[in-house]
N, C-alpha and C positions, 0 to 999 in steps of 0.2 A: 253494628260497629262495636271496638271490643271500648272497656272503662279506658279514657286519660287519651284517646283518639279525640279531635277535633269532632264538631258532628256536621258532617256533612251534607249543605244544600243548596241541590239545582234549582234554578228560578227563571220561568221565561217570561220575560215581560216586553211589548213594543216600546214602551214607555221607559227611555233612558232616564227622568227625573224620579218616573218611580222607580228603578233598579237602583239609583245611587239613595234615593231616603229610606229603601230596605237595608241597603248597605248600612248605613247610618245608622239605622234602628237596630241593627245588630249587634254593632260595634259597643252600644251602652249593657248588652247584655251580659252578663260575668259567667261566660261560657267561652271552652273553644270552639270554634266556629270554621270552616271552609266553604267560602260559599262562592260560587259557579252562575255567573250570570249570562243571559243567553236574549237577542234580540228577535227571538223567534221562537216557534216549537220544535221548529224543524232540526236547527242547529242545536237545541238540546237535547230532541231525542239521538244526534249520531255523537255525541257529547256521554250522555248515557251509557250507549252500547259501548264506544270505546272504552266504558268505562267499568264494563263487566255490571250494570244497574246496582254501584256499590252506593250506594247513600240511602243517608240517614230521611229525609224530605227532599218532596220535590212540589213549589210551589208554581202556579201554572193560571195568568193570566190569560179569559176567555176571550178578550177582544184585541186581537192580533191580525195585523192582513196579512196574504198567503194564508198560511195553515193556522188554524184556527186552535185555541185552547182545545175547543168541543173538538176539534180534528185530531190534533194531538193527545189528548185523551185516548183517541180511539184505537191509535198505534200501538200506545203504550198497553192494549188487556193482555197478552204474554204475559211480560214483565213485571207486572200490577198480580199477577195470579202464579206465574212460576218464582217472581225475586224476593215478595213481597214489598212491592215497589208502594209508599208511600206518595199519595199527590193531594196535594191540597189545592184547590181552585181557589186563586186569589184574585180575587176580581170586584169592578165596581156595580155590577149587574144582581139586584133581587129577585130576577124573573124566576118565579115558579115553575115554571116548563125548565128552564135551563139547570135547576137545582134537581129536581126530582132525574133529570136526563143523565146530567152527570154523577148521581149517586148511582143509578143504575148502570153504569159505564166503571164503577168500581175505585170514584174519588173516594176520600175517607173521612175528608173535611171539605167544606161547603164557609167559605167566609167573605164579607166583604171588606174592601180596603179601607181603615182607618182615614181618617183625613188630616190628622196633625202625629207629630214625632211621640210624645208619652203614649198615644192612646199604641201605637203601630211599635213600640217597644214592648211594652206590657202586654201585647196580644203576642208577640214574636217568641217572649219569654214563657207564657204560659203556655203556646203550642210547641216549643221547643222539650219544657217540663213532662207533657204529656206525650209526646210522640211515642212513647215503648206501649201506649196503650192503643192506642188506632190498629185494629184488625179489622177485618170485612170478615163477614159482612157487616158492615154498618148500619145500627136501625138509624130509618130514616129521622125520627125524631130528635135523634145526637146529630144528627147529618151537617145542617144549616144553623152555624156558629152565630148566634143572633147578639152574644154579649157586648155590652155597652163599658165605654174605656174612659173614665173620668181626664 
């Protein structure tokens, strides 16, 4: 996206309370921001395409019924390898089988969901800071965001 553009992010979540305290957590940050929320994978990825896969992030909660994060993931390796499509899995799940699956499926970022508004601001802000540096392949070692949010 070019300097003084909003930075634009899709985000699917089932979880309408956690869509609006992302919302929220974004709004404290001193950035422009456009952000794209989506109660599914499904409806994000035609959301996406309509959209030429122009954005900045794309955060993507694993536990969704219908199509799954991990399923949506799957759709998106085109898009993830010709757009350079940025996804984050944002999710409340540790599972090692599911970290290690989804880095190899060409996530960039590996994080779990804060549980109160500063920690889930200050995390927003600092993967927002750093998004021009996320390429793939990603060693796994940077993969899974383990930082702790006072």
């Amino acid at each position: 996206m070019t300097n003084g553009s909003p930075i634009k992010i899709f985000y699917a979540d089932d979880d309408e309370d956690d869509r609006s305290f992302f919302d929220s957590a974004l709004s404290k940050i001193d950035k422009p921001v456009e952000l794209h929320c989506f109660p599914d994978g499904l409806m994000m990825e035609k959301a996406l395409e309509e959209n030429h896969y122009n954005c900045d992030l794309v955060f993507l909660d694993l536990n969704m019924p219908g199509r799954s994060g991990l399923e949506t993931l799957a759709t998106l390796k085109k898009p993830i390898e010709k757009s350079d499509l940025k996804v984050i899995i944002f999710t409340t799940s540790a599972d090692e089988a599911l970290i290690r699956k989804t880095h190899d499926q060409k996530a960039v970022l590996y994080v779990q969901k804060p549980d109160n508004m500063k920690s889930l601001t200050s995390l927003l802000k600092e993967i927002i800071d750093k998004r021009e540096s996320f390429k793939l392949p990603v060693p796994f070692e940077s993969f899974y965001f383990k930082k702790k949010y006072a």
